[in-house]
N, C-alpha and C positions, 0 to 999 in steps of 0.2 A: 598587417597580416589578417588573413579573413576569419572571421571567426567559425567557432566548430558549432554545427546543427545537433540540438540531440532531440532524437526519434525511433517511437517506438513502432514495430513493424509482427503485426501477427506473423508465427512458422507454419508451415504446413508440412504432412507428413513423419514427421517428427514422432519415432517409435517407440524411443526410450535416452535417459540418462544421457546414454553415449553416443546420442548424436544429438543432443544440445551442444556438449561439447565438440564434437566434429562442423555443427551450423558454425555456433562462437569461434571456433581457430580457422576456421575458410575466412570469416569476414575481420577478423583480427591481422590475416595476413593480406588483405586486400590494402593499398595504397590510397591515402588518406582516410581511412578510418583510424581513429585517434583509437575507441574503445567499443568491443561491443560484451554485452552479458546478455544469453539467455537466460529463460526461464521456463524450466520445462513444461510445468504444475501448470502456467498461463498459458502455453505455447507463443509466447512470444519472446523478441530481441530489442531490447536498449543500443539503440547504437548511437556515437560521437562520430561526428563525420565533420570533414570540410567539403563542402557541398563546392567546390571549385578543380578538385577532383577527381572526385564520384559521385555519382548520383544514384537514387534508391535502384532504379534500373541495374547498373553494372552491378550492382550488390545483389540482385534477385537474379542474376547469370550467373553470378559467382557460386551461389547455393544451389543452382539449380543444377550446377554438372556434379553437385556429392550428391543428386536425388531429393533435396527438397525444394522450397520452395516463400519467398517471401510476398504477402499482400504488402503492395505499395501505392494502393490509392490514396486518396489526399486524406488527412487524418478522421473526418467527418465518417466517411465511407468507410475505412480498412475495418473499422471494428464490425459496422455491418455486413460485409462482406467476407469477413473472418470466421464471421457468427453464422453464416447461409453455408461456408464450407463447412464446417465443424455441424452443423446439420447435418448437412449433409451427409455427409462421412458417417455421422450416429449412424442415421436410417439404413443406408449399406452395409455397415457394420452388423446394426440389428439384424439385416436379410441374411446376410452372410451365417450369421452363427444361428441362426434358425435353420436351414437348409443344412450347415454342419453339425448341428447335433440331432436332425430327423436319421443321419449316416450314420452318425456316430456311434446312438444307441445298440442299433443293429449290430454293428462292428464290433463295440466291447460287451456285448453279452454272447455273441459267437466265440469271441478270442479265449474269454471265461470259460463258456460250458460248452461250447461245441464244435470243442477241435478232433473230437472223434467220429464227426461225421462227414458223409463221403465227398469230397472235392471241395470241404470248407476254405482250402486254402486259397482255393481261386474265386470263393467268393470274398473273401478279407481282402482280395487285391484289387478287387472288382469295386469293394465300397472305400476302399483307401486311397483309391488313384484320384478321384476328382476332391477329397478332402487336403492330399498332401500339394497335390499340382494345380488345384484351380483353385480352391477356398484358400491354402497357403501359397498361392502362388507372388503375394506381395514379397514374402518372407525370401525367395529366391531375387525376384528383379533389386528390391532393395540392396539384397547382400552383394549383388552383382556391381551394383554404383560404386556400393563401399570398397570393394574390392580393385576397381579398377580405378582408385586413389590411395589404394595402396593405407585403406583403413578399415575397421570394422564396428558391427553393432550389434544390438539385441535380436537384432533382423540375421545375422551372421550365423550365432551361437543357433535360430531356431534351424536354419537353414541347413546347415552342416548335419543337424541332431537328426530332424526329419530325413532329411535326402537319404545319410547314408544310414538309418535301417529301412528304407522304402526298396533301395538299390539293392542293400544286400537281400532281402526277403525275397527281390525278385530273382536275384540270382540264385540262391538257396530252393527256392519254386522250379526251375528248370533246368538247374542243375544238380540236383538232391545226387546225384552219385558220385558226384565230386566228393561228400564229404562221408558218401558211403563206404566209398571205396578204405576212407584212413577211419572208419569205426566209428563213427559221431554221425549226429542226429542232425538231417538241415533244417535247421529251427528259422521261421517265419515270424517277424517284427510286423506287421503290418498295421495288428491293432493299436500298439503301440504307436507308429508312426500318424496313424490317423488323429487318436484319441489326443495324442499331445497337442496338434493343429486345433482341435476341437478346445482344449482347455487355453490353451493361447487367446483364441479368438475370445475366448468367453470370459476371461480374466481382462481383457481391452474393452470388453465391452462394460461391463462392470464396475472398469476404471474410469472409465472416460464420464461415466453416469455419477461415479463418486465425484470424478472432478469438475463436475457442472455445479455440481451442489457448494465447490467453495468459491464459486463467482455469483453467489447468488446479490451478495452485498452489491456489489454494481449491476446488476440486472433489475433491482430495487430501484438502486437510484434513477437508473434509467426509464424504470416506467413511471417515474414524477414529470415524467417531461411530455404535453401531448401532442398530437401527432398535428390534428389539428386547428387554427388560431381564428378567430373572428376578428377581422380587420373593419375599420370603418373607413370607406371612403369621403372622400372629399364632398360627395352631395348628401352624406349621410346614410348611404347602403350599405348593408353588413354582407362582408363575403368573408368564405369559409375559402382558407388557404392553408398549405401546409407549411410548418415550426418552419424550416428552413430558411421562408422567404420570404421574413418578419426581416424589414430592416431599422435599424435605430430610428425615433421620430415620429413613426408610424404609431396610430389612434386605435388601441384595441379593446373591445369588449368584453367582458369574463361576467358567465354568469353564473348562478348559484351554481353547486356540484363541479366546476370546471377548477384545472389546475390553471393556477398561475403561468403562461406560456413564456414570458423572459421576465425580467427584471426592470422596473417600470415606477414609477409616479401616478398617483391616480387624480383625475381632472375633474372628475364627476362621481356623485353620486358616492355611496358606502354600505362595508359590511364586514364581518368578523373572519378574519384569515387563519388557517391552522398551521402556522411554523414551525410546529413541532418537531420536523426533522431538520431545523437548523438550529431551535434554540434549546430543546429538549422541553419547553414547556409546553402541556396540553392544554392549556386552557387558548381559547383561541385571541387572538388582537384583533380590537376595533380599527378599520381601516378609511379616515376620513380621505377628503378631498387634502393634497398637497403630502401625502403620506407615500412613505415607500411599498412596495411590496417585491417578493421572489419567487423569481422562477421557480416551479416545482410545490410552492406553498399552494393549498387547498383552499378556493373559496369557498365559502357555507351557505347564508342565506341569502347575503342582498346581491344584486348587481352592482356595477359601476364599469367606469372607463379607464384605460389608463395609456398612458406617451412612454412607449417602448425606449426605455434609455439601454440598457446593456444586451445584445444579441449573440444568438451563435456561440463560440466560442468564452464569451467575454462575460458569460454571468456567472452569478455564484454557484451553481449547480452544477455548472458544464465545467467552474475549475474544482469543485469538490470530486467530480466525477474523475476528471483527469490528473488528480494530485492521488487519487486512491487506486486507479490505474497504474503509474506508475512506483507506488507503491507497492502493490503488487507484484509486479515485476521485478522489483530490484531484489539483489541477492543480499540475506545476512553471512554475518565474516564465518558465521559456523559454516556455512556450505563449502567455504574453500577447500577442504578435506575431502566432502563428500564428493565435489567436481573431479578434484585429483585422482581422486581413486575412481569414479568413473571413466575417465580418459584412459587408464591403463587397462579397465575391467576385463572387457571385453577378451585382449591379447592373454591377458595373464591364466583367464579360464580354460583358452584354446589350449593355452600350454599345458595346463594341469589335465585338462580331460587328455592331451597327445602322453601326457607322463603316466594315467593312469591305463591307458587303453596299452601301454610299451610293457608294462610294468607286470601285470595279467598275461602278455603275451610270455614275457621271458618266464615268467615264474610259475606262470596258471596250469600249467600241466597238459593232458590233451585237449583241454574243452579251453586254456588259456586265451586264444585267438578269441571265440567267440564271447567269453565273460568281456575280454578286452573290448570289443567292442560296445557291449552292452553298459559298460562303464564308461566310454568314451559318449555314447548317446546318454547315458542320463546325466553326466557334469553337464556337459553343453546344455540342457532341457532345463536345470533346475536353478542353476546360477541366474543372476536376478538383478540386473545392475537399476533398472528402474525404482524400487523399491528408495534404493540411495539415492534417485535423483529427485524420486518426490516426497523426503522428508523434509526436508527443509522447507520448499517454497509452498507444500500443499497447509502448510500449519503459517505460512506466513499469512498466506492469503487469507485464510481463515480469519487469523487473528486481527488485522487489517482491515478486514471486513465487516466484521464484529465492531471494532472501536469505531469506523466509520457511522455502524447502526446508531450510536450510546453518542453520536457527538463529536469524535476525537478523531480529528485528522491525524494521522501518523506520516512523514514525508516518505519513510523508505525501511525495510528493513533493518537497518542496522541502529536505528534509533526505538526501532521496536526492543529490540536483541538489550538494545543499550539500556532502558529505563529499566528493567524490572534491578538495577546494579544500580541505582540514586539509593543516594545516604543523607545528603543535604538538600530541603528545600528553599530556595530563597524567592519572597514574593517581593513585587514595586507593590504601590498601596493603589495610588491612582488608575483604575479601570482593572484590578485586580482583583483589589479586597476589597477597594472601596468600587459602587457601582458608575464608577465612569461618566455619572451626570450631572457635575458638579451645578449648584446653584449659588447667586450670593445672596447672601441671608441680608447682609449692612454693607454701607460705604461709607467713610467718613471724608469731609474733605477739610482741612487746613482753614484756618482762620484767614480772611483779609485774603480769599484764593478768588479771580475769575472763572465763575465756574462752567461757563458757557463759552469760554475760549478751550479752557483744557481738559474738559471732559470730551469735545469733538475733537481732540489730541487723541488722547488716552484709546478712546473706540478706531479711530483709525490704528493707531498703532497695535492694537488686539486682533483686529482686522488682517493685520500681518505675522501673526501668530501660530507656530502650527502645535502650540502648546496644548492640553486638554481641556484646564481653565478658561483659555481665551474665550471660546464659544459662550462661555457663561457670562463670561465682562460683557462679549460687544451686545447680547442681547439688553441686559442691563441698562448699556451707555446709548443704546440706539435711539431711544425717543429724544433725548435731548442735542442728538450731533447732528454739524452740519458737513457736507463736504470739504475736506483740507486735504491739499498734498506734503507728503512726509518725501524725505532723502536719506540715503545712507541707514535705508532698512537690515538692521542686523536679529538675527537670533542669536542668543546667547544658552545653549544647551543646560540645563541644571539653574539656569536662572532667572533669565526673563526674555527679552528684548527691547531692543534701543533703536533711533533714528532719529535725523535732525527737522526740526520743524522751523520755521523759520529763522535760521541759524542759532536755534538755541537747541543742544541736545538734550532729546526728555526719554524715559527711562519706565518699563512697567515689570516686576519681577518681585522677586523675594527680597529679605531683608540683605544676604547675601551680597546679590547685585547692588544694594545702595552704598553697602559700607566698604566693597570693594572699588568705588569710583567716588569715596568722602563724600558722599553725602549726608547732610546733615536732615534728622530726624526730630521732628516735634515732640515731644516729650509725651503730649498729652494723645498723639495719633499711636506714640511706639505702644501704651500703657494700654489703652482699645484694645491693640494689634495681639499682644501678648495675652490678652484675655478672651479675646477669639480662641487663640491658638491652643488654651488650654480647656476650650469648650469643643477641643475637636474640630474646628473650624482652620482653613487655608488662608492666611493673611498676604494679601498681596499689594504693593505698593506703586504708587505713580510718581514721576516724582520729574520735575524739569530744570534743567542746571544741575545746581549744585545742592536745592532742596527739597526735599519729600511737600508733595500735594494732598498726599491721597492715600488710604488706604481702606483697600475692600477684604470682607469676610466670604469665604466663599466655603460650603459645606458640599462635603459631597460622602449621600447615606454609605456607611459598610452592610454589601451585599447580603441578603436571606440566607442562610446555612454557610454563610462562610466560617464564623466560627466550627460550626458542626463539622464540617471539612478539613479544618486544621487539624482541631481534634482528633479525629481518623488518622490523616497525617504521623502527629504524635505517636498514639498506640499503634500503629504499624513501625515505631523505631526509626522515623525518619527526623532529623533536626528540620526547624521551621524557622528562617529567618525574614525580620522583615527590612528592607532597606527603602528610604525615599527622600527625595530630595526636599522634603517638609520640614516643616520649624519642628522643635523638637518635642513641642508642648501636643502638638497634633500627632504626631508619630507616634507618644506616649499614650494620647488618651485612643486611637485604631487600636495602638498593637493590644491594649488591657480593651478593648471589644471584644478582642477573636482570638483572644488565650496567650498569645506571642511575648513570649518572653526572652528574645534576642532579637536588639530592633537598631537600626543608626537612623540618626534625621538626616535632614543636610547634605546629603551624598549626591556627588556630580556623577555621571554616568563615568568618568573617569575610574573615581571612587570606586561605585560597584563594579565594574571592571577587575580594581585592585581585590575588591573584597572576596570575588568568585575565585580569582587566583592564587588567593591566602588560605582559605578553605581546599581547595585543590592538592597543593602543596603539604597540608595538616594530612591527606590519604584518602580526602573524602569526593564520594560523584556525586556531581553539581549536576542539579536542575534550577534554571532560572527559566521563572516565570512573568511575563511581563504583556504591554501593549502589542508588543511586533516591531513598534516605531521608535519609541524616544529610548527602551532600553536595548534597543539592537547593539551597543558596545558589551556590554554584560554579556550578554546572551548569545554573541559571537564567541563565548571564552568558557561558556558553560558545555556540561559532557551532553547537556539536556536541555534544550529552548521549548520553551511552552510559549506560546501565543495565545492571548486570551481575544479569541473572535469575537467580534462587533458589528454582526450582519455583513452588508458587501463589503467592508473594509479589512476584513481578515486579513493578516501579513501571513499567507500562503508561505510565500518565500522567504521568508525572513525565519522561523521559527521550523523544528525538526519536527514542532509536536502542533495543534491547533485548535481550541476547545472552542468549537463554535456555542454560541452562546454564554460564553465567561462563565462558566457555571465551576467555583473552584474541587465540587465532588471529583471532577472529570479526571483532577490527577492521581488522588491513589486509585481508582479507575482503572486509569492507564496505566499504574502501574502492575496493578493485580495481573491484567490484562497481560501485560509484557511478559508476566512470571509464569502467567500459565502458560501461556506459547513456545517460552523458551525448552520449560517442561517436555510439553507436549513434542518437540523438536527434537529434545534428550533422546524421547521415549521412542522414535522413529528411526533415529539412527541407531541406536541400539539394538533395536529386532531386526533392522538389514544388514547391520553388519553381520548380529548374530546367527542369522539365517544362513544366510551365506557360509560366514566362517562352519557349522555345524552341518547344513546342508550337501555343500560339494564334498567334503572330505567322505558322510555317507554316500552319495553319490557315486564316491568314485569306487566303493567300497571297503572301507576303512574297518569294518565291522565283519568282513568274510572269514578273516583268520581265527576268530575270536568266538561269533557265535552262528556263524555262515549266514550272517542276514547281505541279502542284494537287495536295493530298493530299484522297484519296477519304474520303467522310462515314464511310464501314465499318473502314477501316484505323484512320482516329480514333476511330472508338467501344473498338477491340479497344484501342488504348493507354490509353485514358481507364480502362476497365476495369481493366486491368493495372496502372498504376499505382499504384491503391490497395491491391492485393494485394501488389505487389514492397515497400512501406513495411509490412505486416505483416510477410510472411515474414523480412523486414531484422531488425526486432526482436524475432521467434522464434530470430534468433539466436544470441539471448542464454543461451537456454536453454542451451547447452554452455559459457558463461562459466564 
């Protein structure tokens, strides 16, 4: 079976709420599209595809006959070319509602004070016809698309509201004795019709300015990256070429002031690098010859060269960039509500303004006809379904963006939504709490032992390790080995690994792995080994046959502020557990470093596993926090995966959550972070519903019986307007979280 593509495709034209959901159900009902979710707030669509099928082509015809439209350049491009329309479109937009409110002015200070002078009416008609039919004249083609699928949109509601008082004014204009004749006054809409186009335009404009401001977190990241790179040639020439056409291998120059242009090894030369936006520390890293450095990281003073290893797509910036992108985009599960009710919005208003405009006619007396109307344009005018489309996704991004600032990869909405609900933390110790750089302090080796046969064992078999430890042994063991071939290279998860050496099988791991294969333990290595362990020290053991050789101390410091971190933890109410596969003497003397007072040793990833799902089951939401790598079984079963990042090796994929630079502040952080957005989310949905629900009943005039109030068509366009901008700005608030 071919597997599914998932890609992300900027929307275009995309006006409101209700036609995210009309893009999403065109391209949900297209053949081989497994899944797609817009997102309004981003203007973009997540789609699942079998690319055997369809191809992004058939999917940007498919949208393009409801009226919009999908970039499907190759991913590099679409965003710049997403970002040149979206320009684009600002700057038009700006034109537009400049030229519409130089009309505008003139038009509602007439309709106000100077309807009693002579032939005003045919000048209101005169400044309303190029405001309704050419500055709104999007609001009619779009309604038109919609209509002839037999759907509709925010484009719908303006289109119907405008047309029909523009139509009737003009009839009322040149037929005034039609309604002479039956005793009523022909009352002219014009300003209204204009001014409403006028606040439309001006509340999009507004919006679209709010909604730049919550992508600004990727427009940051973006500008780490330059444009362009100093390549050394082959004879030693520096040419100046563009980011693009940097390929792996290739010898590049960076000098003082210049951003790091990919992800590289440096061969020459040195100087202090500012990583600050990967590891959260300001203080800068000295950069020798054989050192790594990262795209987007800031050189300072010295020069140097460096061997382009990760390009394009493949560094850590470019998948920081792209895991916060789609991030963004994804929907949390509170939207489902919001979408639902937008998919019906639109029909359900039409109904209510037809039931209110029917409703004035039967009951309104002689002027009933015309209040009916007048009710029937301001529901249509004031109803608001955008508002509900951009609560959700405009505070997502926010918030998304925000923790991307401070460090914290977040994978997707719903892991956003999900952490500010953790009740239990559970930490691994190795590259958590403890800083990941194990060294070995001692080694002991066995009485009457070869030690220049089985210490070039021992480092080959570490060699094959993809433990954290290992790195530490084979530096250790390396002066003294020589090359030997190993067989039957096994890892053993939570304990060591094993493989056969000259048909003898030899053994490096925990005490564990010895006494689960009888092996017999020196008395005077086990007694060492235990007295490490309760120095906070990792005892690791070698051992060939059936008897232990060896056994190494290996330390590795608990991280600066991690206790301070826990602590936070704690008095935010959260439990702190520690679990790790260590002797129990080391587990003991970590967990009394950094406050933990619920700790297991010895635990196989099995184990944690079991332990995430006993906690679960007690009612509590799990966060496990870990490497990415050795506790991905846990962390597969937890409500909350934290990944603690380690420069290019961050497990992106593996974890929901991503603390570049291990820094364990980053999780009540992320949590606080989660709690205010959800918040912030509450508080958005709440004022469009509220709006709505309070607004169209006034509208329709619900308040006539009672204290004769009508709200004018203009007043409702200016809220309707506002509306959706007051639920941006709401969630730009986050930006000072």
């Amino acid at each position: 079976m071919q597997s599914l593509v998932k890609q992300q495709f900027p929307v275009t034209d995309m006006s409101c709420a209700a036609c995210a959901v009309s893009v999403e159900s065109t391209l949900q009902g297209q053949p081989g599209v497994a899944s797609a979710a817009v997102n309004y707030a981003t203007q973009t669509v997540q789609v699942e595809y079998d690319p055997t099928q369809i191809t992004p082509d058939a999917m940007n015809r498919a949208v393009q006959s409801m009226g919009y439209g999908l970039v499907v350049d190759i991913p590099e491009k679409a965003a710049e070319t997403a970002a040149a329309i979206r320009s684009e479109h600002y700057e038009a937009l700006k034109r537009k509602v400049m030229w519409a409110v130089a009309l505008g002015i003139p038009l509602a200070l007439l309709g106000m004070f100077g309807m009693r002078l002579p032939y005003v009416e045919y000048v209101l008609w005169a400044l309303s016809t190029p405001l309704v039919w050419w500055f709104g004249r999007s609001f009619f083609s779009n309604a038109w698309k919609q209509a002839q699928h037999g759907a509709a949109n925010m484009d719908t509601l303006v289109a119907l509201s405008t047309g029909t008082a523009y139509i009737f004014s003009v009839f009322n204009l040149f037929f005034q004795d039609f309604w002479h004749a039956r005793g009523l006054h022909a009352h002219v809409w014009f300003e209204a019709a204009g001014i409403v186009v006028v606040f439309i335009l001006l509340g999009k404009l507004l919006e679209e300015r709010a909604k730049a401001g919550t992508s600004a977190a990727i427009s940051g990241l973006m500008n780490l990256q330059p444009k362009l790179v100093s390549i050394i040639e082959s004879d030693g020439r520096i040419v100046e070429t563009m980011l693009a056409s940097v390929l792996s291998g290739q010898k590049l120059l960076v000098k003082p002031g210049d951003k790091v242009p990919v992800d590289g090894i440096l061969f020459s030369g040195s100087s202090y690098v500012d990583e600050s936006m990967f590891t959260g520390e300001p203080i800068p890293v000295l950069k020798e010859k054989g050192a790594q450095v990262l795209a987007g990281s800031l050189n300072q003073k010295g020069s140097f060269q460096m061997t382009a290893q990760k390009v394009g797509a493949d560094t850590l910036l470019a998948q920081i960039i792209r895991t916060v992108q789609e991030a963004q985009g994804s929907k949390a599960p509170v939207q489902r509500l919001a979408d639902r009710i937008a998919g019906i919005f639109v029909p359900v208003v039409m109904g209510i303004a037809l039931l209110a405009f029917c409703a004035w006619w039967w009951l309104g007396g002689p002027n009933g006809f015309v209040q009916g109307l007048h009710a029937f344009v301001t529901v249509l005018v004031i109803a608001c379904p955008c508002a509900l489309g951009l609560a959700t996704p405009t505070a997502v991004m926010v918030g998304i963006g925000k923790a991307a600032e401070h460090g914290i990869l977040i994978k997707d909405a719903e892991s956003l939504e999900k952490a500010q609900r953790i009740q239990a933390v559970v930490l691994d110790k190795t590259g958590t709490i403890t800083q990941g750089k194990p060294q070995v302090t001692a080694l002991q080796w066995a009485d009457k032992t070869d030690i220049s046969i089985w210490q070039s064992a021992w480092y080959a078999l570490e060699k094959n390790s993809a433990h954290p430890l290992a790195e530490a042994l084979t530096e250790w063991l390396e002066s003294g080995a020589r090359p030997i071939h190993l067989v039957d290279v096994e890892n053993l998860p939570g304990m060591g690994i094993s493989a056969v050496y000259q048909e003898e099988k030899i053994w490096a791991g925990n005490k564990t792995l010895l006494l689960q294969n009888d092996i017999s333990l020196p008395e005077a290595l086990e007694k060492l080994a235990d007295q490490w362990a309760a120095e906070a020290s990792t005892p690791v053991w070698f051992a060939a046959g059936k008897q232990a050789l060896a056994v190494a101390a290996i330390t590795d410091p608990v991280k600066q502020g991690a206790a301070a971190a826990i602590q936070t933890m704690k008095n935010n109410g959260l439990e702190v557990f520690l679990l790790t596969g260590d002797h129990i003497a080391t587990a003991t003397a970590v967990a009394e470093a950094v406050g933990i007072q619920q700790f297991q040793a010895g635990m196989l990833p099995a184990d944690k596993e079991l332990f995430i799902k006993q906690l679960q089951q007690s009612g509590k939401v799990v966060a496990m926090v870990g490497d990415g790598i050795n506790d991905t079984q846990a962390m597969a079963h937890a409500d909350v995966s934290i990944a603690m990042g380690k420069g290019s090796d961050i497990a992106m994929d593996v974890a929901q959550m991503t603390l570049i630079g291990g820094d364990l502040n980053k999780i009540p952080e992320a949590i606080r972070l989660s709690k205010r957005t959800v918040a912030t989310i509450r508080q958005n949905l709440f004022w469009a519903f509220i709006y709505n629900v309070i607004g169209i009943p006034l509208a329709a005039g619900i308040l006539y019986p009672v204290n004769g109030f009508l709200l004018d068509p203009m007043i409702a366009g200016a809220a309707m307007a506002l509306s959706s901008v007051s639920v941006v700005l709401n969630s730009l608030r986050l930006k000072t979280a």
